[in-house]
C-alpha positions in Angstrom: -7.0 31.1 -20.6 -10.2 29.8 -19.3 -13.1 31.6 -17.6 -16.2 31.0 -15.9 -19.1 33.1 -14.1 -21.0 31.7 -11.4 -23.9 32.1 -8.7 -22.7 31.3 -5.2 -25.9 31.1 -3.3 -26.7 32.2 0.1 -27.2 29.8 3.1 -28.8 29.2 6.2 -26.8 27.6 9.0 -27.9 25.9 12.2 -31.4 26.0 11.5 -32.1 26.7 15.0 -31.1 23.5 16.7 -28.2 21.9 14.6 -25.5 24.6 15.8 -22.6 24.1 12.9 -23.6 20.6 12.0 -27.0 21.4 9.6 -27.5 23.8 6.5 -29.5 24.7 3.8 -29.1 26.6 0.4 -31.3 29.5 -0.9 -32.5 30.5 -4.4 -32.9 33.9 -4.7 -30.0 35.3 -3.0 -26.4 35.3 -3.7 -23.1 36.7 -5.1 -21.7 37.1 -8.8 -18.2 35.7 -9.0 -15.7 35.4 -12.3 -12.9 33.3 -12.1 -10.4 32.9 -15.2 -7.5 29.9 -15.1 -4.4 30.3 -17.3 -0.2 29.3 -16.9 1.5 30.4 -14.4 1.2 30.6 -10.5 -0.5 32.5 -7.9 -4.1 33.8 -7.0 -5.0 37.0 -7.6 -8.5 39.0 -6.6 -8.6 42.3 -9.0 -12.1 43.1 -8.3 -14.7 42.6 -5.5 -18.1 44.9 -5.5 -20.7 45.7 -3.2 -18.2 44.9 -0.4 -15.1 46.7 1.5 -13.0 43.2 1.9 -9.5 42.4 1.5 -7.9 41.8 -2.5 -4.8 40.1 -1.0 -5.3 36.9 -1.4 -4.0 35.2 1.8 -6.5 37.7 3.7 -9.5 36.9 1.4 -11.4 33.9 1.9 -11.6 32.8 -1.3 -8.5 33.4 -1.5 -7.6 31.2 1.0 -9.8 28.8 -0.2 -8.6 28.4 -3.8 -4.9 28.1 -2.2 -5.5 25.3 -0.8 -6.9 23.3 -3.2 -4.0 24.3 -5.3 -1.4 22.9 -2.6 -3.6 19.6 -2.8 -3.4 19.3 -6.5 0.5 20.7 -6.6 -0.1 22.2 -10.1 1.1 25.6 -11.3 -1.9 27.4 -12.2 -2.9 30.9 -12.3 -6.5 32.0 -10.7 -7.9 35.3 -11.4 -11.0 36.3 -9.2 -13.7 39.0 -9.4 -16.4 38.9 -7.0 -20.1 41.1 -7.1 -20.7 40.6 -3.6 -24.3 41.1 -2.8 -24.3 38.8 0.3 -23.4 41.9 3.0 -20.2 40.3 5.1 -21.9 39.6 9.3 -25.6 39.1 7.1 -25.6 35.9 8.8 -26.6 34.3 5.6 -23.4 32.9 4.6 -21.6 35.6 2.9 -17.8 33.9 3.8 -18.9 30.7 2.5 -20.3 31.8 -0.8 -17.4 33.2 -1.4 -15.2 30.3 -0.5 -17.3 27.4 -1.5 -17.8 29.5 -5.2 -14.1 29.9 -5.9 -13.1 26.6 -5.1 -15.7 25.1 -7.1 -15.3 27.7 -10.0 -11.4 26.8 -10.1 -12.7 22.6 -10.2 -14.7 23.4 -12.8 -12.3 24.9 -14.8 -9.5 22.0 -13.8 -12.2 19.5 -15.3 -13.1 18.3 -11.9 -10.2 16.7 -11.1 -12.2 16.9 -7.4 -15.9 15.5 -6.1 -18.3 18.2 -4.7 -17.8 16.3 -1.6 -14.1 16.9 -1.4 -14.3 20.7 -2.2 -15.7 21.0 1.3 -12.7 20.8 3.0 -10.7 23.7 1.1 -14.0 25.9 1.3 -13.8 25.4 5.5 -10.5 27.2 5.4 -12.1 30.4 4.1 -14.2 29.8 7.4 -12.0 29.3 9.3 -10.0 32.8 8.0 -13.3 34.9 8.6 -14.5 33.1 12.2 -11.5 31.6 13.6 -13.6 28.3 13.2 -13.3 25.6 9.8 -16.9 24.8 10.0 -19.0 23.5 7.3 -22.5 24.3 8.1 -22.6 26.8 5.0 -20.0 25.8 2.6 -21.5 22.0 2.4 -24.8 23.1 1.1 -23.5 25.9 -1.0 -21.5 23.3 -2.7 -24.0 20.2 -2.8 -27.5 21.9 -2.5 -30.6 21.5 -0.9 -29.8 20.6 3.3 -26.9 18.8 4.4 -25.9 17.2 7.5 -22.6 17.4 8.9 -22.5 14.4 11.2 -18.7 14.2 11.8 -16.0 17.0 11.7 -13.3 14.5 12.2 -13.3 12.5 9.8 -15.2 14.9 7.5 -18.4 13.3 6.8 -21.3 14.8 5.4 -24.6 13.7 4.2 -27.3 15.5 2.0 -30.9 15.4 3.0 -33.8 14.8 1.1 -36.4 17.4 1.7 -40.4 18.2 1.1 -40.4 20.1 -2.1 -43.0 22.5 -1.1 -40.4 23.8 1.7 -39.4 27.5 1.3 -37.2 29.5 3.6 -37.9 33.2 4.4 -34.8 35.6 5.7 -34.7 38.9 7.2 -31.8 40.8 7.6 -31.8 44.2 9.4 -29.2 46.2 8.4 -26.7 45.8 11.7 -23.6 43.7 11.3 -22.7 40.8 13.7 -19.4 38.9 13.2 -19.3 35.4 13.5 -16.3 35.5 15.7 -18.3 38.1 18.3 -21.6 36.0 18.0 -19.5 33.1 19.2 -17.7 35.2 21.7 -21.2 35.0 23.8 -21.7 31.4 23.8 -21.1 29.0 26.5 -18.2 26.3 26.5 -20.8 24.2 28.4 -24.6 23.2 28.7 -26.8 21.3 31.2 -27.8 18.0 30.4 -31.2 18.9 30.5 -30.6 20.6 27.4 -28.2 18.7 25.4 -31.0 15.9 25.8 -33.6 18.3 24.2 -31.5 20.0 21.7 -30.2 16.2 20.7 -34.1 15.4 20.0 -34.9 18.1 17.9 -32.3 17.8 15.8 -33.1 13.9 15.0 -36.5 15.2 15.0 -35.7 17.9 12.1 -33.8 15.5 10.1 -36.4 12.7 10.3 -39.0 15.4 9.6 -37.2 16.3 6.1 -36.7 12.7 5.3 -40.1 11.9 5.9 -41.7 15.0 4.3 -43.4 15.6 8.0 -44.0 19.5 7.9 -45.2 19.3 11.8 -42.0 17.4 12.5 -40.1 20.2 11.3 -41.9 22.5 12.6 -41.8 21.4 16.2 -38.0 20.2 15.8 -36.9 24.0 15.2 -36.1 25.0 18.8 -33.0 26.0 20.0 -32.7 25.7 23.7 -28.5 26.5 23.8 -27.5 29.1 21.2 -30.5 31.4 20.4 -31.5 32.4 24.4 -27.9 34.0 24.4 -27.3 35.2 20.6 -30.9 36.5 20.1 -30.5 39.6 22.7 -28.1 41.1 19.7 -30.6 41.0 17.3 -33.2 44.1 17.6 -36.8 43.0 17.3 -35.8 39.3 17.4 -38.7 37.7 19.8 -41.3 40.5 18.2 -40.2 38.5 14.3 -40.5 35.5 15.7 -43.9 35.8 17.2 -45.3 37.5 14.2 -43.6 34.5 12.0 -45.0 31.9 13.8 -48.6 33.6 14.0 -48.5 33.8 10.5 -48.7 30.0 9.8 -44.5 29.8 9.7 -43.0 26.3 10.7 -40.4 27.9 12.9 -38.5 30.8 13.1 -35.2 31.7 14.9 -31.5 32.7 14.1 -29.6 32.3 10.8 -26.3 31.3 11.9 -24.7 33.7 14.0 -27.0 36.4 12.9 -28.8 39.4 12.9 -30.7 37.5 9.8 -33.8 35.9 11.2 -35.1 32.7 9.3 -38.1 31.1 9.0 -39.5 28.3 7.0 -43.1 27.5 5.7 -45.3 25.2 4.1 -46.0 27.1 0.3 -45.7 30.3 -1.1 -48.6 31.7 -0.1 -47.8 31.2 3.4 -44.5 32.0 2.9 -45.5 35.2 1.9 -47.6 35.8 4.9 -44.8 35.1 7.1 -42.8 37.4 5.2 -45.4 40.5 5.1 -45.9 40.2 9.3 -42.1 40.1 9.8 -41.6 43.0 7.6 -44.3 44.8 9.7 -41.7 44.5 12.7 -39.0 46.0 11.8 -41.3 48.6 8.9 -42.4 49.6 12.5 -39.5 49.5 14.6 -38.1 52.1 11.8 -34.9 49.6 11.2 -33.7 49.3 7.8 -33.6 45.5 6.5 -34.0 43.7 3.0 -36.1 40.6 3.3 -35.8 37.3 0.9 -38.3 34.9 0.1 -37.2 31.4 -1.6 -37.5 28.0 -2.4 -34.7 25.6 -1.5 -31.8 25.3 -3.8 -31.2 21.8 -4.9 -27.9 22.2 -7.0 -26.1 24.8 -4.5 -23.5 27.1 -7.3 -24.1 27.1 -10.6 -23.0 28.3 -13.8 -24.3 31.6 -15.2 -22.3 32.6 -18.4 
């Protein structure tokens, strides 16, 4: 038998304007998973805290995940899982995909890496699709690789990671309401004007040149999301109130982590960052809603080791 512990971090998705196609991994958030390999066949989930979710495997994303890298490699192996979840499921900070995207790299590890980060992508997006109804890869792909990534084709897969400025830091809060991924993207529209595929096709060049170039005003004026935000945000409580404080404070930008209710925003430093974080914390302190709030730096590696 062989056995591993791991961190699966926490993500942000979208990042206001790249709707399923940009990511980015956090630091200081994310769940405790154990994951043991031995003879025989099958996956099996025997523990899972901090979370009512599913053991059977086939209804469990990681579950689901791990599976199908097995069918891939077509090698009889047993996987046990145990999972500390302290990403809350509908957090909106990628608490599917650090489940998935953990497993399937804690069973590679194990296997002696038989595949490249790059590949494990593709079994993490069927834990995805299990929990939304959608395989996308806007969370998993940074979990897995680190820092942002850049999902410029779906078909063929093909994914890029994105160098960043290091003084970058990402600040989350998450009131305590649960929105599922599949009911945020119940409200969305099938289509958009022109007028704002145009803009929202800008600001995402603009955001990927201004992480590339280390441009923290590029960034800053490339987070606007003129298609998903005006129609999610009205299920968030307090959203435009955060928003305005964030951006007051000195924040880059500030909107929707993936499908919500966590509210992102990023900064230039920690001392801003902690600004940013204080006046958002005033909202909702305020507004007498409960929340937990995160402040971190980006996370380079994505899942590591821990034992």
């Amino acid at each position: 038998m062989k056995k591993i512990k791991i961190f699966s971090p926490g993500t942000i998705a979208n990042l206001s304007c790249g709707f399923d196609v940009i990511g980015c991994c956090l630091d200081t958030i994310g769940d405790e998973m154990t994951i043991t390999i031995e003879p025989g066949t099958g996956v099996f989930i025997t523990k899972i805290e901090g979370a009512d979710l599913p053991k059977e495997a086939h209804l469990n994303v990681a579950g689901v995940a791990v599976q199908a890298l097995l069918d891939e490699l077509d090698q009889d192996i047993q996987v046990t899982i145990t999972i500390l979840k302290n990403i809350k499921a509908g957090s909106g900070i990628g608490s599917s995909a650090a489940s998935s995207a953990g497993a399937v790299w804690a069973v590679n590890e194990l296997l002696n890496k038989p595949f490249a980060p790059h590949d494990l992508i593709r079994f993490a997006m069927q834990g995805e699709k299990l929990a939304s109804g959608n395989a996308h890869a806007d969370n998993v792909a940074p979990a897995l690789l680190g820092g942002f990534t850049l999902i410029r084709s779906y078909t063929p897969l093909d994914i890029v990671k994105l160098p960043y400025p290091e003084d970058l830091m990402a600040i989350v809060v998450h009131p305590q309401i649960e929105v599922k991924t599949s009911d945020a993207r119940a409200v969305l529209k099938q289509n958009v004007t022109l007028t704002d595929a145009i803009t929202q096709w800008g600001n995402v060049g603009g955001l990927v040149a201004g992480l590339c170039l280390n441009d923290y005003q590029l960034i800053g004026r490339s987070l606007e999301d003129v298609i998903i935000e005006p129609l999610r945000s009205i299920l968030i409580p307090k959203f435009e109130q955060v928003k305005k404080a964030a951006l007051a404070q000195g924040a880059l930008g500030c909107g929707i982590s993936g499908s919500g209710p966590s509210i992102f925003a990023l900064s230039q430093g920690i001392e801003t960052a902690n600004e940013v974080a204080k006046a958002m914390h005033e909202v909702y302190k305020n507004a007498e809603i409960d929340f937990d709030i995160y402040i971190s730096n980006i996370n380079s590696t994505g899942i590591r080791r821990i034992d």
